[in-house]
Backbone as a chain_set.jsonl record, in Angstrom:
{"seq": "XXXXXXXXXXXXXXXXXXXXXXXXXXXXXXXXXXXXXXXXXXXXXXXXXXXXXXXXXXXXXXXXXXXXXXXXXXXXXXXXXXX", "coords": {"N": [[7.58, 94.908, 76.974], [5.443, 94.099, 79.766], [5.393, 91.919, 82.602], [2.618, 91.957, 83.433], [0.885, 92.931, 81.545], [1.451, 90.759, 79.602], [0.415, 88.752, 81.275], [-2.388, 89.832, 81.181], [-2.881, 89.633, 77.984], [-2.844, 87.187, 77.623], [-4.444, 86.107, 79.288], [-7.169, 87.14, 78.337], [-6.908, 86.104, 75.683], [-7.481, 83.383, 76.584], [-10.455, 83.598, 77.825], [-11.602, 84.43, 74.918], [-11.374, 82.221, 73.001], [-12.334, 80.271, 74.67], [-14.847, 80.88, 74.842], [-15.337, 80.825, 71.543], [-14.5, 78.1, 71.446], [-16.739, 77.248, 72.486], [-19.058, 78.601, 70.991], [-18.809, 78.015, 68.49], [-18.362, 75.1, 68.602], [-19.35, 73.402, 70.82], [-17.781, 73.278, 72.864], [-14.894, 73.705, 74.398], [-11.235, 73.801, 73.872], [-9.33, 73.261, 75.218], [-7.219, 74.621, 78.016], [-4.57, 75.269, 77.079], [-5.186, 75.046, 74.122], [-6.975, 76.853, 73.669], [-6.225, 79.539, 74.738], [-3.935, 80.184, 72.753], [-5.929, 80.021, 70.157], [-7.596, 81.923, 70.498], [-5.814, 84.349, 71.161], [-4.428, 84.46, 68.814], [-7.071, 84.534, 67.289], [-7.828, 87.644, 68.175], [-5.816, 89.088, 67.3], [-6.727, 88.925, 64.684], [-9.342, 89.67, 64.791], [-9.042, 92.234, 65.623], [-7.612, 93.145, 63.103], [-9.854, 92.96, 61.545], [-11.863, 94.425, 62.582], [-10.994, 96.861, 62.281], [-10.661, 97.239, 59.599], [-13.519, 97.71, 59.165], [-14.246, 99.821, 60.514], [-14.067, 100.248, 63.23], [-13.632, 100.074, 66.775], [-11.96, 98.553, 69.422], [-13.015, 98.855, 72.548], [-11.883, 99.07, 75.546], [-12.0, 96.225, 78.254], [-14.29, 94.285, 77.697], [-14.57, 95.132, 75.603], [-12.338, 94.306, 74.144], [-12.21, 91.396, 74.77], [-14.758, 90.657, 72.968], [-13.712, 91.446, 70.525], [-11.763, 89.719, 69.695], [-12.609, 87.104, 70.419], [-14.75, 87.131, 67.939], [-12.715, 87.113, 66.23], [-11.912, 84.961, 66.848], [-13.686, 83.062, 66.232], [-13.956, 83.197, 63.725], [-11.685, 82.39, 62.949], [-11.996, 79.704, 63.361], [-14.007, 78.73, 62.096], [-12.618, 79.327, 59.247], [-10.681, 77.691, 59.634], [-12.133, 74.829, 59.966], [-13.129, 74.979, 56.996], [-11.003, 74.84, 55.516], [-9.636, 71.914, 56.292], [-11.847, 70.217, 55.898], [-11.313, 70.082, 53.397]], "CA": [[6.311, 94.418, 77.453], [5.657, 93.772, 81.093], [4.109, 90.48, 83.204], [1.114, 92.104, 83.378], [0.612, 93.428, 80.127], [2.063, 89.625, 79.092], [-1.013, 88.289, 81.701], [-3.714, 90.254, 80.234], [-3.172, 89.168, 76.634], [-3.039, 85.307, 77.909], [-6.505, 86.197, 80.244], [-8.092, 87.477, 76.923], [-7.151, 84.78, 74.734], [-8.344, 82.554, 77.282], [-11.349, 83.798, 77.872], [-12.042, 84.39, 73.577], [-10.775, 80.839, 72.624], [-12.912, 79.643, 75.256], [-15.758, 81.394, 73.912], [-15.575, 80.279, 70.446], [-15.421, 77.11, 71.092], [-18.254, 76.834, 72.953], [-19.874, 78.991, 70.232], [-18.591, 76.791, 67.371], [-18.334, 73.48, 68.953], [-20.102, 73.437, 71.938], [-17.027, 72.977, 73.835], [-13.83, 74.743, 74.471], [-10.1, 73.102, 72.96], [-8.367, 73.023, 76.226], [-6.676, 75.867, 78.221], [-3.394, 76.209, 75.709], [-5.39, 75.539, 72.721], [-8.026, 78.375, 74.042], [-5.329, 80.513, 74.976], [-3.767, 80.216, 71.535], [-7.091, 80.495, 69.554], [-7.871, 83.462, 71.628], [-4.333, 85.131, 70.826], [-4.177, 84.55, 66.983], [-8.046, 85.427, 67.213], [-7.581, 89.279, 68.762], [-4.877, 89.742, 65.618], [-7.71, 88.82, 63.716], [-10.508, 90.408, 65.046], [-8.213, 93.836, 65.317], [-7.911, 93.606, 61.895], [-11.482, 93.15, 61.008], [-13.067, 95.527, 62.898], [-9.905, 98.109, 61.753], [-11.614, 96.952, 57.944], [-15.18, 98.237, 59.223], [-14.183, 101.921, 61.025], [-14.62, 99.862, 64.644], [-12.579, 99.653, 67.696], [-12.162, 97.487, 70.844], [-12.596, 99.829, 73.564], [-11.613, 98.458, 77.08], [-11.578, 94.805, 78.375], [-15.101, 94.115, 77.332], [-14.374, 95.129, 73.736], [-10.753, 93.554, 73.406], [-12.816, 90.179, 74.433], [-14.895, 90.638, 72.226], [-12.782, 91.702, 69.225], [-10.804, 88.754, 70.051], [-13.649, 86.312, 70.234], [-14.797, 87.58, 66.949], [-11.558, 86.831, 65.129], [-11.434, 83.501, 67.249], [-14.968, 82.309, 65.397], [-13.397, 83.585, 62.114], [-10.33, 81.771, 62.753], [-12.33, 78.257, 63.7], [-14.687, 78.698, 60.618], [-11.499, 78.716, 58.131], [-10.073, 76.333, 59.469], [-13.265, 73.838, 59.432], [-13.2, 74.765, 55.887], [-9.21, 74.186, 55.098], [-10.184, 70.902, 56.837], [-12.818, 69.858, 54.824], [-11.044, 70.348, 51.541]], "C": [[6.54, 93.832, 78.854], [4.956, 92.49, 81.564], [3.166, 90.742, 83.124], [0.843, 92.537, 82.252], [0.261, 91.418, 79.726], [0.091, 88.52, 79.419], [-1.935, 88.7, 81.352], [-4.126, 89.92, 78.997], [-3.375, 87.926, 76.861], [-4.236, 85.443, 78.584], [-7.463, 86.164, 79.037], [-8.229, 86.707, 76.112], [-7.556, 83.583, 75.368], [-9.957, 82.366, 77.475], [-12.223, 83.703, 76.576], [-11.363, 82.957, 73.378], [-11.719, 80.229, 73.131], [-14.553, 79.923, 74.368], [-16.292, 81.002, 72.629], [-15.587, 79.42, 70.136], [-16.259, 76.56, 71.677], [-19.534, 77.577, 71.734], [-20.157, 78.006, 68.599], [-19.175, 75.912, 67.496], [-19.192, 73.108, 70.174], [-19.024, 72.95, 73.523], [-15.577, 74.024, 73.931], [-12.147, 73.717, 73.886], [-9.248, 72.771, 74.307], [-7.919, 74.375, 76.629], [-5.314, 76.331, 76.92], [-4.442, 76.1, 74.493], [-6.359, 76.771, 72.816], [-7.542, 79.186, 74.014], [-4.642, 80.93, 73.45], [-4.731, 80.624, 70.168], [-7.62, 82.058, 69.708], [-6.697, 84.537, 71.116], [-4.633, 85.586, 69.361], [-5.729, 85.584, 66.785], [-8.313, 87.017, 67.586], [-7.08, 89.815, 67.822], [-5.892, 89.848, 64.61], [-8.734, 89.698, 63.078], [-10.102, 91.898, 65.342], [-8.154, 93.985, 63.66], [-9.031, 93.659, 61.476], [-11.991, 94.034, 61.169], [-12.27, 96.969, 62.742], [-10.841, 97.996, 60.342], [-13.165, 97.691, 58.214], [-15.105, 99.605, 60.477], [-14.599, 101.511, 62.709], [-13.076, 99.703, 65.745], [-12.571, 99.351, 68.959], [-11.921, 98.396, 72.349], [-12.83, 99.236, 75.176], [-11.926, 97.048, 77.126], [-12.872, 93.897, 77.62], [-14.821, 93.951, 75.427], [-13.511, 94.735, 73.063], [-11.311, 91.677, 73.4], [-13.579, 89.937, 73.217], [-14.651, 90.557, 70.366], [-12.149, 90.497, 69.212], [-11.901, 87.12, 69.901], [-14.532, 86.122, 68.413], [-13.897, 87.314, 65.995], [-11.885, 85.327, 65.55], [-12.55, 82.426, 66.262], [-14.179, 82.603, 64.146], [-12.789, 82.446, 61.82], [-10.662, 80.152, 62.574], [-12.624, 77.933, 62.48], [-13.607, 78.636, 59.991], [-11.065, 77.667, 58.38], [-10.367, 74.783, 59.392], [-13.247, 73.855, 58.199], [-11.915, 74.232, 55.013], [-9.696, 72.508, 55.151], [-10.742, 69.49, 56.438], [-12.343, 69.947, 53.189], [-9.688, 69.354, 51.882]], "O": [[7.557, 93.204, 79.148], [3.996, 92.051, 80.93], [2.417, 89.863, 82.698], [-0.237, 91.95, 82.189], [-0.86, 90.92, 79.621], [-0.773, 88.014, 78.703], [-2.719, 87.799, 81.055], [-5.316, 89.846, 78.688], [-4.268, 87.444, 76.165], [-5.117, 84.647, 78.258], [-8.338, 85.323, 78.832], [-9.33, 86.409, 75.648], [-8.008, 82.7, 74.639], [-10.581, 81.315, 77.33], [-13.319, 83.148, 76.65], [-10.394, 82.991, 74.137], [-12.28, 79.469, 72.342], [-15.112, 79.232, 73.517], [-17.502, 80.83, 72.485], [-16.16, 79.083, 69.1], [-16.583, 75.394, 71.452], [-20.682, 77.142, 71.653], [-21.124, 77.578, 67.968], [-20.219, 75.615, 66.917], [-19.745, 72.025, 69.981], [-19.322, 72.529, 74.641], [-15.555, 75.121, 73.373], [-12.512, 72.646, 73.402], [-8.437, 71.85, 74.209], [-8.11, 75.307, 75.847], [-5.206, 77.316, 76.189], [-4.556, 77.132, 73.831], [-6.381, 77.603, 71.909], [-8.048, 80.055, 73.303], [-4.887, 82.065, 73.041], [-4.336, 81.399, 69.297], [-7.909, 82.981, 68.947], [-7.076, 85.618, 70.664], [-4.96, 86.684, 68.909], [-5.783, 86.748, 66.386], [-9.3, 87.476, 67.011], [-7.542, 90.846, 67.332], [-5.914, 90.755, 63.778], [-9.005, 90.176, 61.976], [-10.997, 92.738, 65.259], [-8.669, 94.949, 63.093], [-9.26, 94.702, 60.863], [-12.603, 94.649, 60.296], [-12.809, 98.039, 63.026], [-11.747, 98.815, 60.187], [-13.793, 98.167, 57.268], [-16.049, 100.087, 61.104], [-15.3, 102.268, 63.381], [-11.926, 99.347, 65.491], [-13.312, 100.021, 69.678], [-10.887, 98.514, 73.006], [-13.911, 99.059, 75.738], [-12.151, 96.536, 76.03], [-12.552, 92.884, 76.997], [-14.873, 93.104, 74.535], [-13.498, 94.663, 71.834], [-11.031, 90.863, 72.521], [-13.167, 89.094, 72.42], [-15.161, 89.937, 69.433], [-11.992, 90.302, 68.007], [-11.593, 86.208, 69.134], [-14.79, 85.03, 67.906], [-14.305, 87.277, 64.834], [-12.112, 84.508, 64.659], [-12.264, 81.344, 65.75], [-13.786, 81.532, 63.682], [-13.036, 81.658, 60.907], [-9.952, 79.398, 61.909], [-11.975, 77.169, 61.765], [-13.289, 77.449, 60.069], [-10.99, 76.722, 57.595], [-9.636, 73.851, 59.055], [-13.347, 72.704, 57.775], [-11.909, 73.42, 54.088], [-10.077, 71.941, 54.127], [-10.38, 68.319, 56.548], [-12.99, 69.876, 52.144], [-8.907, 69.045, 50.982]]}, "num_chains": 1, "name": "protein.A"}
């Protein structure tokens, strides 16, 4: 894997992390925890939308996909949380 490859997955989970928690929470977690949220969320949201015959096509749709897991990922863990 190359720097830029390396920088694109950290842009993305930046950008989805950020995303979700402004969608969640109405705020965002910080740049690492965004970046991190964002990351785990893409694994997520690749698997999901692999589960429903869908796939993340170009930068638009890897945010997305990624954003998509990242809400997933928040929601469980509000509920872990809570228990």
């Amino acid at each position: 894997m190359d720097i830029q490859t390396i920088l694109i997955i950290v842009a993305i989970g930046a950008v989805a992390g950020w995303l979700a928690g402004v969608i969640m929470s109405g705020s965002g977690f910080g740049l690492l925890g965004d970046i991190v949220i964002g990351i785990i969320g893409a694994v997520i949201g690749g698997f999901l939308f692999g589960l429903l015959g869908l796939a993340a096509v170009g930068l638009i749709g890897q945010i997305i996909s990624a954003t998509v897991g990242a809400v997933v990922l928040i929601f469980v863990l509000r509920l872990l949380k809570k228990a």
